[in-house]
C-alpha positions in Angstrom: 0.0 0.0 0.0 0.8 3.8 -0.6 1.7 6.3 2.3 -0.9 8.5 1.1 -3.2 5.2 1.4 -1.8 5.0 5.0 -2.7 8.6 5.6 -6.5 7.7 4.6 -6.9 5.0 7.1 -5.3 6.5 9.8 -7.8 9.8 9.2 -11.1 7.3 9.6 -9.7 4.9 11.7 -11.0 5.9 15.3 -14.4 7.4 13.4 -15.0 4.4 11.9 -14.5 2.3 14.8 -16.3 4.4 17.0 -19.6 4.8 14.5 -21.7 2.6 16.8 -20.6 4.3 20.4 -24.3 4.4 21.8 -24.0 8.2 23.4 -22.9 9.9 19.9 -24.8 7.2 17.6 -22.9 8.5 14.5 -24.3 5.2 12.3 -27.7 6.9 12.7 -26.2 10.0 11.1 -24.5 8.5 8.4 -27.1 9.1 5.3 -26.9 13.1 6.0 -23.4 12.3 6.2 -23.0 11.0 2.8 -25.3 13.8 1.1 -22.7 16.5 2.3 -19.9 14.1 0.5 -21.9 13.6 -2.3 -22.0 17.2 -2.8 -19.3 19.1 -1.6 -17.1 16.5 -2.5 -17.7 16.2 -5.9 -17.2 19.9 -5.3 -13.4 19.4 -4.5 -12.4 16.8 -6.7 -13.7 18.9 -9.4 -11.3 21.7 -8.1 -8.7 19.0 -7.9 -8.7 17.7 -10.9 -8.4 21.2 -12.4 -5.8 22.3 -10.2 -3.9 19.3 -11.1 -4.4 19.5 -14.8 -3.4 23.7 -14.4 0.0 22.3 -12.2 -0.6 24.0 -9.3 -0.3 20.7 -7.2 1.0 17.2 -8.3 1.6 13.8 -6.7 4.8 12.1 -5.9 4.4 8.8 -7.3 6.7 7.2 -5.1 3.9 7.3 -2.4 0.7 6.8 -4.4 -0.7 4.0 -6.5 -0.6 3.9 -9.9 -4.5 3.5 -9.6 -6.0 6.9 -10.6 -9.4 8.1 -11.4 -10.1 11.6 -13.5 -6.2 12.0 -13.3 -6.1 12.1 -9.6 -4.7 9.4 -7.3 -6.8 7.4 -6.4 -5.9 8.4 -2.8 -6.4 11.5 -3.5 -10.2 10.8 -4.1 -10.8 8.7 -1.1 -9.4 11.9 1.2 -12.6 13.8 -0.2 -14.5 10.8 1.7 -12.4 9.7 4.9 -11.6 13.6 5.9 -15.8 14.6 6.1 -16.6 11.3 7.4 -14.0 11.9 10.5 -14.7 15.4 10.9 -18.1 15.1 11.2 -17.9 12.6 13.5 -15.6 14.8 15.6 -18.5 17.6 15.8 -20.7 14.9 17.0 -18.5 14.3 19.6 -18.2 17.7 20.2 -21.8 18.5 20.0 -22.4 15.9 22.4 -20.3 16.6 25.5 -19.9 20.6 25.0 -22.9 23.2 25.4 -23.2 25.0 22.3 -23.3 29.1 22.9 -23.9 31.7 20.8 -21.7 34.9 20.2 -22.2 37.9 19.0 -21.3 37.9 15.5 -24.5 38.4 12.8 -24.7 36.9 9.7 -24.8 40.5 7.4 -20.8 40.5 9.0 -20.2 37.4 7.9 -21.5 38.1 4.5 -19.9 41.3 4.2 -16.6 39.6 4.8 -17.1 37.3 2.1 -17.3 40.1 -0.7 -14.0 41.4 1.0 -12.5 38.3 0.9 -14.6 37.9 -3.2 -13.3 41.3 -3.9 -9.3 40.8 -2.5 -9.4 37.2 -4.4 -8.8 39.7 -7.6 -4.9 40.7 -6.5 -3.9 36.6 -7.1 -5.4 36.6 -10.5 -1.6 35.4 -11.9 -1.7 33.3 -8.7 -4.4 30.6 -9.2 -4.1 28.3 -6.1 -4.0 31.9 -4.4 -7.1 33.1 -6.3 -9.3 30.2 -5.9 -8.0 29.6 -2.4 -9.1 33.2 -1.1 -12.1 33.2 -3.6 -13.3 29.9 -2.0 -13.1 31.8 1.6 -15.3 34.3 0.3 -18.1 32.3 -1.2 -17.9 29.6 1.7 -19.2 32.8 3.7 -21.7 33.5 1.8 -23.3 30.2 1.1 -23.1 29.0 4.4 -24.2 32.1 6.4 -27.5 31.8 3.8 -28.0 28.8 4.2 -27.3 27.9 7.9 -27.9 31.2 9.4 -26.6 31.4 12.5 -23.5 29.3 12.3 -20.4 31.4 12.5 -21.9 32.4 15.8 -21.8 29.4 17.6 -19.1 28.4 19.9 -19.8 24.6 18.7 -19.0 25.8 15.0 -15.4 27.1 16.1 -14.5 24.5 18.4 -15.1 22.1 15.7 -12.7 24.2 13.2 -10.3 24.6 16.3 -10.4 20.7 16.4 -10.2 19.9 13.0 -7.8 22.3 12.0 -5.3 21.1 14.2 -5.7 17.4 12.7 -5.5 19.2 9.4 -2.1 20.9 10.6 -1.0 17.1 11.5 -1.9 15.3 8.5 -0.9 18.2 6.1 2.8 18.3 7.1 2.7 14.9 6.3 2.4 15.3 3.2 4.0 18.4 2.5 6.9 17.3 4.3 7.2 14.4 2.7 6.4 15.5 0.4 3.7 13.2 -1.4 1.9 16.4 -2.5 4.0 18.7 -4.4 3.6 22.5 -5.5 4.4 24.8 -8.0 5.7 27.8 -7.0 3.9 30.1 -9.4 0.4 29.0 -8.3 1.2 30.0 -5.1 2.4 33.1 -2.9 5.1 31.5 -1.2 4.3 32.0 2.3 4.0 28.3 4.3 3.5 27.4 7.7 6.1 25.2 8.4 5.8 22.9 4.9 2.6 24.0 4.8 1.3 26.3 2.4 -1.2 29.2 3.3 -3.4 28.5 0.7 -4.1 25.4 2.1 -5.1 26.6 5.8 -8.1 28.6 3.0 -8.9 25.6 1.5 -9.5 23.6 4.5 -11.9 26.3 6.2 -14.0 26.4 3.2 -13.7 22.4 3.0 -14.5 21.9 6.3 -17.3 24.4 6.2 -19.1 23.3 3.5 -19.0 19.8 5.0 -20.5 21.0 7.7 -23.2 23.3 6.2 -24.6 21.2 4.1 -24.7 18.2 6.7 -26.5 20.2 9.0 -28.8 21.7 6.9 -29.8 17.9 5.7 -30.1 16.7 8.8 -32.0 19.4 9.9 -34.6 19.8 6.9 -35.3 15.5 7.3 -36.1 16.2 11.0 -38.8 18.9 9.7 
């Protein structure tokens, strides 16, 4: 097997195991679960396989199989599935043992930070990981303040990026570091944390988000 392939199983692992814990019940959950991967992940693959085709990412082939599906690892399609499926078991878990609060922060903010973010997404034009990355920001706000109102002011909501971000930090600088994932320098703007570039810290709040929005607005609208 492939590191990446590694990478996969270790991401769902504990999830996956721990689907049928009788306080979180996640199994119960798992049809609104694979609606927000049905759709936000065809979503990203979509974005992946363009990105890879423009070269602003490629894969070391050392640590992937030479399985691949649209161009893309096949790896590289399975994270699209094993990353939602574990993070939204981890807001479960979060929902579950911590009380949700609400903060002061209205939805016409959000939204009028995500035509800033639309309008700054310009300055990257000859930058296009850097465009899409800060464009997807912007439109993430949008979307999911409309359709979810109310969720960037709950504490449960930035816990759960808290959370997942730091797994995201873990996993990433795998394999940037490695580096399975590879990228090209004019696609991006250069700046990393650690391996890790900052267009990808942009691209995992608007991943995570939308996985998020459109799982709880399912789930939601079926208990209606």
């Amino acid at each position: 097997m492939s590191l990446y392939l590694y990478i996969n199983l270790a991401i769902i692992a504990v999830p996956l195991i721990l689907s049928f814990e009788k306080r979180i019940r996640y199994y119960s959950k798992l049809k609104y679960v694979f609606v927000s991967i049905l759709f936000i992940g065809t979503l990203f693959v979509l974005w992946d396989v363009f990105a890879t085709y423009r070269g602003h990412w490629s894969f070391n082939s050392f640590y992937v199989l030479e399985l691949e599906l649209l161009g893309l690892p096949i790896e590289e399609i399975l994270f699209f599935i094993t990353v939602p499926f574990s993070c939204l078991f981890a807001y479960e878990g979060l929902a579950y043992f911590l009380q949700e609060k609400k903060i002061g922060l209205p939805d016409k903010l959000v939204r009028a930070v995500g035509v800033i973010f639309i309008l700054l997404s310009s300055l990257f034009f000859n930058q296009e990981y850097t465009f899409l990355a800060v464009l997807s920001v912007g439109l993430t706000l949008l979307f999911a303040s409309i359709l979810l109102s109310g969720l960037f002011g709950s504490t449960l909501y930035w816990t759960y990026i808290g959370v997942t971000f730091l797994l995201f930090f873990i996993f990433n600088y795998i394999l940037t570091s490695v580096p399975i994932v590879e990228y090209s320098p004019a696609a991006i703007t250069g700046f990393r944390a650690t391996t890790i570039p900052i267009e990808d810290f942009m691209f995992n709040f608007s991943l995570l988000t939308l996985y998020l929005t459109v799982y709880l607005w399912v789930s939601r609208k079926s208990q209606n």
